[in-house]
VMD Tcl script that draws the C-alpha trace (Angstrom):
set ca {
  {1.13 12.49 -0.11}
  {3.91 10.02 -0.91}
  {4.02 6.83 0.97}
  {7.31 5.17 2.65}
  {8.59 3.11 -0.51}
  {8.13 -0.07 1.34}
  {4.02 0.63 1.45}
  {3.69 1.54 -1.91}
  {5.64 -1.36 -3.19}
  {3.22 -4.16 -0.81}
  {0.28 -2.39 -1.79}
  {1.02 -2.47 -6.05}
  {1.59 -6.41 -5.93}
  {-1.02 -7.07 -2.55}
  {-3.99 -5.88 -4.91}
  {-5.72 -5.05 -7.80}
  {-4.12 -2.11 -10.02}
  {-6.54 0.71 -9.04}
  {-8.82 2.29 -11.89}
  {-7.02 5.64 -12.94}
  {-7.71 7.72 -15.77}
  {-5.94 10.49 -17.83}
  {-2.33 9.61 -18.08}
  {-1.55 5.91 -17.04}
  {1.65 4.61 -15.97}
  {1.69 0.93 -16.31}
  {4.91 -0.98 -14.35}
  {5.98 -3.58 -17.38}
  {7.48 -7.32 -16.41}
  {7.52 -8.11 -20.27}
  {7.00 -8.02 -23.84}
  {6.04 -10.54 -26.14}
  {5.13 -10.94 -29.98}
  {2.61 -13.75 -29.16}
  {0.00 -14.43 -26.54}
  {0.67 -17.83 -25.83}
  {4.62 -16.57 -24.73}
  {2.73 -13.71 -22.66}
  {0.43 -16.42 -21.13}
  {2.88 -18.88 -20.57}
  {5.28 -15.99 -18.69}
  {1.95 -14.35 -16.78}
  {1.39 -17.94 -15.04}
  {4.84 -17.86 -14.01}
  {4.71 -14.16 -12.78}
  {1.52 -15.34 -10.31}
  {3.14 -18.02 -9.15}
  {6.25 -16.14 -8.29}
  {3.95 -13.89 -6.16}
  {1.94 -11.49 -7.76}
  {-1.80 -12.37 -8.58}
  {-3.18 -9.55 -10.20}
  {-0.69 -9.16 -12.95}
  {-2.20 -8.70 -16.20}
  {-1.93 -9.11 -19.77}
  {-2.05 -5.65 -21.92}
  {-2.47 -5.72 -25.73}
  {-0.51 -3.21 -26.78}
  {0.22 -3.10 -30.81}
  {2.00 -5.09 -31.97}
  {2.96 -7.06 -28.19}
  {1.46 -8.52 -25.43}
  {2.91 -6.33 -22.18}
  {2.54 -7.94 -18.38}
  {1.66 -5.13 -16.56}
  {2.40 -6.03 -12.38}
  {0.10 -2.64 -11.53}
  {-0.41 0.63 -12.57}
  {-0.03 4.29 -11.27}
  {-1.17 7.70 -12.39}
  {1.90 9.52 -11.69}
  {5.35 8.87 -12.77}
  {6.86 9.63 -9.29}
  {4.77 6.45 -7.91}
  {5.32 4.04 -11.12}
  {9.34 4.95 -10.63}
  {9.36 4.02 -6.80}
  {7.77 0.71 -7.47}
  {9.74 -0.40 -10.55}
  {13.53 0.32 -8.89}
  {11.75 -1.90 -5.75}
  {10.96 -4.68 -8.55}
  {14.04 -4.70 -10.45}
  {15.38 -7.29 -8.46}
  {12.89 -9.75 -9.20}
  {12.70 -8.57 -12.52}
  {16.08 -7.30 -13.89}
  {13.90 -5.55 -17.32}
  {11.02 -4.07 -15.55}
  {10.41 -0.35 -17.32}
  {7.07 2.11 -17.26}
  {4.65 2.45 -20.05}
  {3.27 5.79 -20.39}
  {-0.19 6.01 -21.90}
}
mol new
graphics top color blue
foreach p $ca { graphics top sphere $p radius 0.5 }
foreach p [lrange $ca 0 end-1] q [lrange $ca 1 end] { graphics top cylinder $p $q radius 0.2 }
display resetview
């Protein structure tokens, strides 16, 4: 069952991105060619609030991932909650 947007959204920045497997939908802050600019953006995404974001090496960039979902519907609901804080967020299928 789908939880009351408002839930969902606490629980994806209040903890740890659960461990899913198959198809992984990964809710993206940013992108960046180097890992230092990745780093330096990451410390500034904790400090704005959300502790377990992460960095994911994804050829060629470095991608801050704020959580992850295994279905699209979930991933979707979260990133139009985000956009606010960040304007770019987008999903990352793998």
């Amino acid at each position: 069952t789908v939880k009351p947007k408002e839930s969902i959204v606490k629980e994806a920045v209040a903890k740890p991105a659960e461990k899913v497997t198959g198809t992984i939908f990964y809710i993206i802050a940013g992108s960046f060619s180097t890992f230092e600019a990745a780093d330096t953006e990451l410390k500034n995404i904790k400090l704005k609030g959300y502790p377990n974001a992460y960095i994911l090496k994804n050829e060629p960039l470095f991608r801050i991932v704020l959580t992850s979902f295994n279905t699209k519907e979930k991933a979707d609901i979260v990133k139009n909650e985000l956009k606010d804080n960040f304007p770019g967020v987008w999903v990352l299928k793998k």
